[in-house]
C-alpha positions in Angstrom: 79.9 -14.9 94.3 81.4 -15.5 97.6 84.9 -14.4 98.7 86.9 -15.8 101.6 90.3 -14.1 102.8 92.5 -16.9 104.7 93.7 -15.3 107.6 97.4 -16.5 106.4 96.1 -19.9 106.7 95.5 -23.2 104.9 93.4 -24.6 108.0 89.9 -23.7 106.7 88.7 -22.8 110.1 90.5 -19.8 110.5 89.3 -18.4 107.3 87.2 -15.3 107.1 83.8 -14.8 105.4 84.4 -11.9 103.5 81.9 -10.8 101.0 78.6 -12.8 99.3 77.3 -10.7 96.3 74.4 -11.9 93.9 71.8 -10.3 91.2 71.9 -6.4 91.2 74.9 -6.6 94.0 77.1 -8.6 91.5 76.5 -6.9 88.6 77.2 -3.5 90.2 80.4 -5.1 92.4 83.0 -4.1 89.4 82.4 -1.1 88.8 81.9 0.4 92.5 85.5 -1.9 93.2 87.4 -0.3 90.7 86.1 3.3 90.8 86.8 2.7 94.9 89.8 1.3 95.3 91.8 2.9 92.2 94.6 4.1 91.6 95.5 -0.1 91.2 98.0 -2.1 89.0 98.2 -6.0 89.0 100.3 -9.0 87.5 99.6 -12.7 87.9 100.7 -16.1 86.4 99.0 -19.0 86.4 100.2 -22.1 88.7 97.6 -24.7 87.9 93.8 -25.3 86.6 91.7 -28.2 86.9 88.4 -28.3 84.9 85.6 -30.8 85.5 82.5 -30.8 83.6 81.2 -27.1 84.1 83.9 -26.6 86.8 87.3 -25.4 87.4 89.9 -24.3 90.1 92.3 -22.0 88.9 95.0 -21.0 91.4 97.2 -17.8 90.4 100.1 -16.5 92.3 99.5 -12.5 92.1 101.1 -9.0 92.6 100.0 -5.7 92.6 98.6 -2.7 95.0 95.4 -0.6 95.3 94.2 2.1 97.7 94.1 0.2 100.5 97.4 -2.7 100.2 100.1 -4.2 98.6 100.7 -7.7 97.9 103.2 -9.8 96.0 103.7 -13.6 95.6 100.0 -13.8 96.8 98.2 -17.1 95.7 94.3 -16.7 94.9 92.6 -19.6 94.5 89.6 -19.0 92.1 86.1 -20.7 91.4 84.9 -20.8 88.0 81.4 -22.3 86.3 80.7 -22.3 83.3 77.5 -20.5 82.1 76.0 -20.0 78.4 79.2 -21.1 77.2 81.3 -18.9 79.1 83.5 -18.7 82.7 82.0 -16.9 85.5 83.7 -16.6 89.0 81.6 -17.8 91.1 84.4 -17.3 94.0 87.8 -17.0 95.3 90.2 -17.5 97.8 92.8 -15.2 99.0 95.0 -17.4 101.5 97.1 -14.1 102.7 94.5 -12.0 103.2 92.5 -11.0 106.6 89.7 -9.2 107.1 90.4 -5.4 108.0 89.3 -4.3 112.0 
């Protein structure tokens, strides 16, 4: 899974690298995340999807706030392939979002 943050930008080449996680990294991402960054609460709604084949773009505008920010009206655009019959993020894009430091 790979996760950009967009530097408040739609022009790709000011977006950030922000995290690459795979095997034993992945699996053990969501649980250290939420342990870390808790107390967190989080809405979203749906804005559009598009599914090809074993692929889809879902882009969500979201709200919500954790231990480190608050957001609201945030759009995420997420990538999703389908795997033994199920979704899987395979990554996502968080256009308001910079890298911290």
């Amino acid at each position: 899974m790979i996760m950009f943050s967009g530097n408040f930008s739609d022009d790709p080449t000011k977006w950030q690298a922000h995290l690459f996680l795979f095997g034993e990294n992945l699996e053990n991402w969501a649980t250290h995340f939420v342990k870390s960054v808790g107390p967190h609460s989080s809405r979203f709604e749906f804005l559009s999807f598009h599914v090809r084949n074993n692929a889809a773009i879902v882009v969500t505008r979201e709200a919500g706030s954790n231990k480190f920010r608050r957001w609201k009206d945030e759009r995420v655009t997420w990538l999703l392939g389908k795997q033994d019959g199920g979704w899987k993020i395979v990554g996502f894009f968080i256009r308001d979002l910079k890298n911290p430091g």
